[in-house]
Biotite code that builds the C-alpha atoms (Angstrom):
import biotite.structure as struc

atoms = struc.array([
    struc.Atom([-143.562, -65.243, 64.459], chain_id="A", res_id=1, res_name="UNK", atom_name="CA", element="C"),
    struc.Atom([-142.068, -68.447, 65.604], chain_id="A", res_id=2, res_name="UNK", atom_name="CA", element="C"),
    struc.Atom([-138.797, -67.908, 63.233], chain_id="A", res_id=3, res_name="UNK", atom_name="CA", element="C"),
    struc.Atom([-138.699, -64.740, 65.576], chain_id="A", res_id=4, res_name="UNK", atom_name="CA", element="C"),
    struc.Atom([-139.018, -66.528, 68.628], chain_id="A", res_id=5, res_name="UNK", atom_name="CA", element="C"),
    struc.Atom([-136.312, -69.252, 67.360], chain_id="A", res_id=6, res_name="UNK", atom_name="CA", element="C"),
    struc.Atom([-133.854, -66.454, 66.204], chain_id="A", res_id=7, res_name="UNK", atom_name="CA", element="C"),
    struc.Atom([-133.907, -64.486, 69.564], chain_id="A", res_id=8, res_name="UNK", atom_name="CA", element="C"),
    struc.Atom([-133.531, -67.851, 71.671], chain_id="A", res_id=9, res_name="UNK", atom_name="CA", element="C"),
    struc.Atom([-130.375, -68.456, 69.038], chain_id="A", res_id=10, res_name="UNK", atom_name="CA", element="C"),
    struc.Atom([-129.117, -65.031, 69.826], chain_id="A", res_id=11, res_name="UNK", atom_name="CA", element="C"),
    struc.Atom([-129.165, -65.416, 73.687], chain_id="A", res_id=12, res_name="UNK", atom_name="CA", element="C"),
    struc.Atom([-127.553, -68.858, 73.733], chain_id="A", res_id=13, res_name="UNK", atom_name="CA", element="C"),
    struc.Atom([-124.897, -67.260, 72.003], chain_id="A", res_id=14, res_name="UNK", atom_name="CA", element="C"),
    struc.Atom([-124.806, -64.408, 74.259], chain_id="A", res_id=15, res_name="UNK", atom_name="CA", element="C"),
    struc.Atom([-124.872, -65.932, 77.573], chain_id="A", res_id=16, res_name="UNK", atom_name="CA", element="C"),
    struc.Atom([-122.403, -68.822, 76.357], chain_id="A", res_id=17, res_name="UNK", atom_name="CA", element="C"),
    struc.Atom([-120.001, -66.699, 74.606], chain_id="A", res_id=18, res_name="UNK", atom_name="CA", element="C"),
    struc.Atom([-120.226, -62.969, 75.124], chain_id="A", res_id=19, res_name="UNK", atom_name="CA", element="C"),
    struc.Atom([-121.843, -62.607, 78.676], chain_id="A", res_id=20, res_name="UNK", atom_name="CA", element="C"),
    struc.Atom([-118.705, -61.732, 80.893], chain_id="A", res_id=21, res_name="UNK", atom_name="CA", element="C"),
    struc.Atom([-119.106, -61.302, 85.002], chain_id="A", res_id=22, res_name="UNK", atom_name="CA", element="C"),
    struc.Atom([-116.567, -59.226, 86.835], chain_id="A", res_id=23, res_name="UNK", atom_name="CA", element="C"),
    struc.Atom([-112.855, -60.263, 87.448], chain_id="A", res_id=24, res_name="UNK", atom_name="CA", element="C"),
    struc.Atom([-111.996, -61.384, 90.768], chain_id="A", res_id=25, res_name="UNK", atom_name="CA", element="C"),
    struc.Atom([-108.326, -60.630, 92.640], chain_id="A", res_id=26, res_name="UNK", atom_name="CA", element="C"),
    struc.Atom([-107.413, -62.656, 94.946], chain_id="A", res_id=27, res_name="UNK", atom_name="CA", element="C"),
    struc.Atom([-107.379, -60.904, 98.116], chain_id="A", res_id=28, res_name="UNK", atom_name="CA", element="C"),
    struc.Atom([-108.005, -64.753, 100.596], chain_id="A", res_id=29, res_name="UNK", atom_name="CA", element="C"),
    struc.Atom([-106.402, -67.836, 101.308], chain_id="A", res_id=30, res_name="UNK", atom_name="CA", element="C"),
    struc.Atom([-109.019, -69.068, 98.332], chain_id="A", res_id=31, res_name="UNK", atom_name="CA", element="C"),
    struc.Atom([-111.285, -67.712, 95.608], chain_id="A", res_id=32, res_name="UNK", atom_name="CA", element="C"),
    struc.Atom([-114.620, -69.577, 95.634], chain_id="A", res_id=33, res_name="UNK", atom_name="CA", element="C"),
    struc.Atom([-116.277, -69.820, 92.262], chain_id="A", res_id=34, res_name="UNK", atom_name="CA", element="C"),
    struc.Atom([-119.902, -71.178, 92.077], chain_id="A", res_id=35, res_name="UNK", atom_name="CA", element="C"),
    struc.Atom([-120.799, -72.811, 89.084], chain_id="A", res_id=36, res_name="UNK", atom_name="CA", element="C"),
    struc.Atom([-124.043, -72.497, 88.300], chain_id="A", res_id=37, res_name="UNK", atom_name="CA", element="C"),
    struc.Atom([-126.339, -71.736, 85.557], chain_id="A", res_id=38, res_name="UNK", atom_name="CA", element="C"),
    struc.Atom([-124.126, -72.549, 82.679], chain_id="A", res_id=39, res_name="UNK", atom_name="CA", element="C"),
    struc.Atom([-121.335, -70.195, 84.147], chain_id="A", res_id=40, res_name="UNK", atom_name="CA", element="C"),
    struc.Atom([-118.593, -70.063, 86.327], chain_id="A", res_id=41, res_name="UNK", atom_name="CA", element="C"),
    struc.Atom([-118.605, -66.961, 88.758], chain_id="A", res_id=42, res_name="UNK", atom_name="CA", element="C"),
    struc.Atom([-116.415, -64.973, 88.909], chain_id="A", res_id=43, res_name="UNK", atom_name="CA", element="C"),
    struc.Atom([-115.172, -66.539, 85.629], chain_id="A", res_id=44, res_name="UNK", atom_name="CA", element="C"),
    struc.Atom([-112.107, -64.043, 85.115], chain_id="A", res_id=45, res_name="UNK", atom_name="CA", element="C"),
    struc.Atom([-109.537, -63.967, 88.342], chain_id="A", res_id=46, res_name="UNK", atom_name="CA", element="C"),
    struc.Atom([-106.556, -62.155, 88.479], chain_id="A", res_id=47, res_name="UNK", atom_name="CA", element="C"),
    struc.Atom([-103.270, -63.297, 90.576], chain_id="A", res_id=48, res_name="UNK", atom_name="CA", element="C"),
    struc.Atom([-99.892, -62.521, 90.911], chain_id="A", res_id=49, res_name="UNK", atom_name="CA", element="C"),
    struc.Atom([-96.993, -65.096, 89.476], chain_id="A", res_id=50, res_name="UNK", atom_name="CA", element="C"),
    struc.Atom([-95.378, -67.708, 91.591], chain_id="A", res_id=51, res_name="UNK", atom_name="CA", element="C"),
    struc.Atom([-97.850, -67.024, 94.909], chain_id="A", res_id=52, res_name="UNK", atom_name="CA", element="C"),
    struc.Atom([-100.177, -70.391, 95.308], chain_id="A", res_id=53, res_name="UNK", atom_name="CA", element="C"),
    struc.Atom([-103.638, -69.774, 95.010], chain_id="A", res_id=54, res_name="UNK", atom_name="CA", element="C"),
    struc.Atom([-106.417, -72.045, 95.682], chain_id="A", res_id=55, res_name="UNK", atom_name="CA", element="C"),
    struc.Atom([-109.495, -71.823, 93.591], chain_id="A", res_id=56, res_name="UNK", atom_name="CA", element="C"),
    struc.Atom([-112.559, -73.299, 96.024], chain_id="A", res_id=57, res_name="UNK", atom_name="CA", element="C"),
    struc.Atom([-114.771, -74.721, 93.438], chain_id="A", res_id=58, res_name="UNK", atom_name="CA", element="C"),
    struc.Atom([-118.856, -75.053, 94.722], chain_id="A", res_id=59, res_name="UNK", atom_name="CA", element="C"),
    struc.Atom([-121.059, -76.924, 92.049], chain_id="A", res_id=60, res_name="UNK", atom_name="CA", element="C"),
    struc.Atom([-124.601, -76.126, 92.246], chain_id="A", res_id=61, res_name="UNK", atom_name="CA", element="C"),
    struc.Atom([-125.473, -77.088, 88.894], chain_id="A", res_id=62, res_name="UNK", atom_name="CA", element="C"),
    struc.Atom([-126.720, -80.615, 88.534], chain_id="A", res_id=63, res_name="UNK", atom_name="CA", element="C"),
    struc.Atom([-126.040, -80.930, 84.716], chain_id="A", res_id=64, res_name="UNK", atom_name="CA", element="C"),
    struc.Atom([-123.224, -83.520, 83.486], chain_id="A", res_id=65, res_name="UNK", atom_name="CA", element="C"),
    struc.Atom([-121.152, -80.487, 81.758], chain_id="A", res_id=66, res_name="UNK", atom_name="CA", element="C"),
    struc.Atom([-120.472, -79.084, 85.072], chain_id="A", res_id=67, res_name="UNK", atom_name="CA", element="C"),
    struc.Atom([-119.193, -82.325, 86.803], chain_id="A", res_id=68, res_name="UNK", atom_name="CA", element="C"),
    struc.Atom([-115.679, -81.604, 85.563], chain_id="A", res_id=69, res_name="UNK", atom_name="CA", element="C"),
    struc.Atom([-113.477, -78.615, 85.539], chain_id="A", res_id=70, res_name="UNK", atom_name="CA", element="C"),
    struc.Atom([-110.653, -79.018, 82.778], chain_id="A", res_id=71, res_name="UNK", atom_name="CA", element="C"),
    struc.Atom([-107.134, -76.258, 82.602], chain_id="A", res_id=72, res_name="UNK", atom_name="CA", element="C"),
    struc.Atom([-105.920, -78.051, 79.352], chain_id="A", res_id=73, res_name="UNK", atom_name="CA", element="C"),
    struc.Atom([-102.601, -75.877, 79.394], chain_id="A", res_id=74, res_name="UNK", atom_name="CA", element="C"),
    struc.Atom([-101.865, -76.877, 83.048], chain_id="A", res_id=75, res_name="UNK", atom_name="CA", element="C"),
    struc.Atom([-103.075, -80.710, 82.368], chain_id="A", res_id=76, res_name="UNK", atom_name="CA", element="C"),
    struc.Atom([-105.143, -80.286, 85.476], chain_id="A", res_id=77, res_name="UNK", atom_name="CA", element="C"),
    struc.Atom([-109.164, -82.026, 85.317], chain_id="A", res_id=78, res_name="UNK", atom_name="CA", element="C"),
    struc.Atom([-110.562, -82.365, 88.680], chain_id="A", res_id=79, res_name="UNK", atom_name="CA", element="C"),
    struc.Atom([-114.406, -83.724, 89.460], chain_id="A", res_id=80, res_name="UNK", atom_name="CA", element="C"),
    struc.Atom([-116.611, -80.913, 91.202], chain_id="A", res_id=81, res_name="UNK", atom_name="CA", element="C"),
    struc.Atom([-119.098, -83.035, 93.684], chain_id="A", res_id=82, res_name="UNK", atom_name="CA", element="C"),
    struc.Atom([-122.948, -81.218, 93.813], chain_id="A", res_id=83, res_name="UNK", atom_name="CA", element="C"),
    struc.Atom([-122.792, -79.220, 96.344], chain_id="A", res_id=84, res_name="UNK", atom_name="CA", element="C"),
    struc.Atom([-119.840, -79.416, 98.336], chain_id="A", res_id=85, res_name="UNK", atom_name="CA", element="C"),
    struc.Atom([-116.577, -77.353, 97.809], chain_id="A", res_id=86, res_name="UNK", atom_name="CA", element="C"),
    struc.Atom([-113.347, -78.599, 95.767], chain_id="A", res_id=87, res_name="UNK", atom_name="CA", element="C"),
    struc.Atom([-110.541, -76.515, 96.375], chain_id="A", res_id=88, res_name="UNK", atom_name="CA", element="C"),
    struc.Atom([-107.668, -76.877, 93.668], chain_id="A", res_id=89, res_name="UNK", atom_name="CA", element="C"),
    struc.Atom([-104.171, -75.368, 94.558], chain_id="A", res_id=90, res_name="UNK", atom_name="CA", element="C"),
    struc.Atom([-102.595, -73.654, 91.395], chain_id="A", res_id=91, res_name="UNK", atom_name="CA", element="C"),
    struc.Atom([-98.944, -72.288, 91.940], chain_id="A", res_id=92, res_name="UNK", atom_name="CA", element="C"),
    struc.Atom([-98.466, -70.619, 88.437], chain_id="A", res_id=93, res_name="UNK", atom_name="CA", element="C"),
    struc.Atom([-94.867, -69.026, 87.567], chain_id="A", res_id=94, res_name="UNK", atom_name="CA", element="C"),
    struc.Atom([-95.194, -67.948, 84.250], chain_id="A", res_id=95, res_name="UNK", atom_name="CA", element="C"),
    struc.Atom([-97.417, -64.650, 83.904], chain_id="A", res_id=96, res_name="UNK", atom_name="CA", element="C"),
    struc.Atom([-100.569, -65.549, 81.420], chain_id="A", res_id=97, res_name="UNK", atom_name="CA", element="C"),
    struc.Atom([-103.793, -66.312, 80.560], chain_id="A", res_id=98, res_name="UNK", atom_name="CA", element="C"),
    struc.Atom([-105.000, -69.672, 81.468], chain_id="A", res_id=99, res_name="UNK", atom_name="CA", element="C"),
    struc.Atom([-108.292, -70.724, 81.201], chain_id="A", res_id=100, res_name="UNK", atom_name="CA", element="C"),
    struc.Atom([-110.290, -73.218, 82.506], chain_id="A", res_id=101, res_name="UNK", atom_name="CA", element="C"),
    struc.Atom([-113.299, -74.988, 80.921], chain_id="A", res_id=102, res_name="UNK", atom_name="CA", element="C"),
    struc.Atom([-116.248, -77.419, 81.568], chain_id="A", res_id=103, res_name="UNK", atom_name="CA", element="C"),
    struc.Atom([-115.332, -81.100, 79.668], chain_id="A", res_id=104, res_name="UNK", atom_name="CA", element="C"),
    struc.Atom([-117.386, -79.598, 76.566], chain_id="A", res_id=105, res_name="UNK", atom_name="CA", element="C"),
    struc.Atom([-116.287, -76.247, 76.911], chain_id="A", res_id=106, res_name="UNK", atom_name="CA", element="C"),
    struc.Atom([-119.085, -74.588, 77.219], chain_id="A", res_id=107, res_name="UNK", atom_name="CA", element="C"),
    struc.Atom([-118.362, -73.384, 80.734], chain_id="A", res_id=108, res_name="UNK", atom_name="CA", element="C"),
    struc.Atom([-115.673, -70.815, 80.325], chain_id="A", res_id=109, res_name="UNK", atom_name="CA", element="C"),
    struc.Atom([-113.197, -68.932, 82.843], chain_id="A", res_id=110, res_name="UNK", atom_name="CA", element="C"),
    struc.Atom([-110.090, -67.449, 82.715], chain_id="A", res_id=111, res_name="UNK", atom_name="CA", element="C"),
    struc.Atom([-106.927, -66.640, 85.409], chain_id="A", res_id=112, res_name="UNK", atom_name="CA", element="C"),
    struc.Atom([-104.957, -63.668, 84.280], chain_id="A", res_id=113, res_name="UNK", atom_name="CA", element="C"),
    struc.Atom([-101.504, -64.252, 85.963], chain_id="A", res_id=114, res_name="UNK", atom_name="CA", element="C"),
    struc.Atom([-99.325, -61.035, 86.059], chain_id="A", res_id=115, res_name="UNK", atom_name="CA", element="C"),
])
C-alpha cells in the first residue's frame, strides 16, 4: 500500500512538472500578465507575431526560491520577480521561434511561439 501511495505521488510530480500544459495565450494588450504560481507559469505557452515588442507582465505569487527568477537562456535575459508585485519585461523578438523561458532550476517551464 504505501509503494502505491509513493508511485502515484511519483507519477503526478511528473505530470504536473512535465506533461500538464495550460492554454496558449496571443497577445491581444499592451502586455501579457503571467502569474506564477503553484509550480507553473500561466499561461505558460504565448503566441506573438515577429519584430512587434511585447511585454510579458510577470506577477509572482509563489513564495518558493525557484520562482524568484525567470531565466530565457537563448535571449540571455534573467530578471528577479518580487512577491507580489508585477515585473514587466519588454521582448522585441525578430526571428520567428520557440523560446522558452524557465525558473533558475528549470522546473518552471513556458514557452513564446514567435511566428
Amino acid at each position: 500500500m504505501v509503494n502505491l501511495i509513493g508511485i502515484s505521488f511519483i507519477g503526478l510530480i511528473i505530470w504536473w512538472f512535465w506533461f500538464g500544459k495550460s492554454k496558449a495565450s496571443t497577445k491581444v494588450d499592451d502586455y501579457i500578465e503571467i502569474k506564477v504560481k503553484d509550480g507553473t507559469y500561466d499561461p505558460a505557452y504565448i503566441q506573438v507575431k515577429a519584430n512587434h515588442p511585447i511585454t510579458l507582465r510577470f506577477i509572482r505569487e509563489d513564495p518558493t526560491p525557484c520562482a524568484e527568477v525567470v531565466v530565457f537562456s537563448t535571449l540571455n535575459i534573467s530578471e528577479q520577480l518580487p512577491l507580489n508585485k508585477p515585473k514587466d519585461i519588454v521582448l522585441s523578438i525578430k526571428e520567428a521561434g520557440e523560446y522558452t523561458f524557465t525558473c533558475q532550476m528549470g522546473m518552471y517551464r513556458g514557452k513564446i511561439i514567435v511566428i
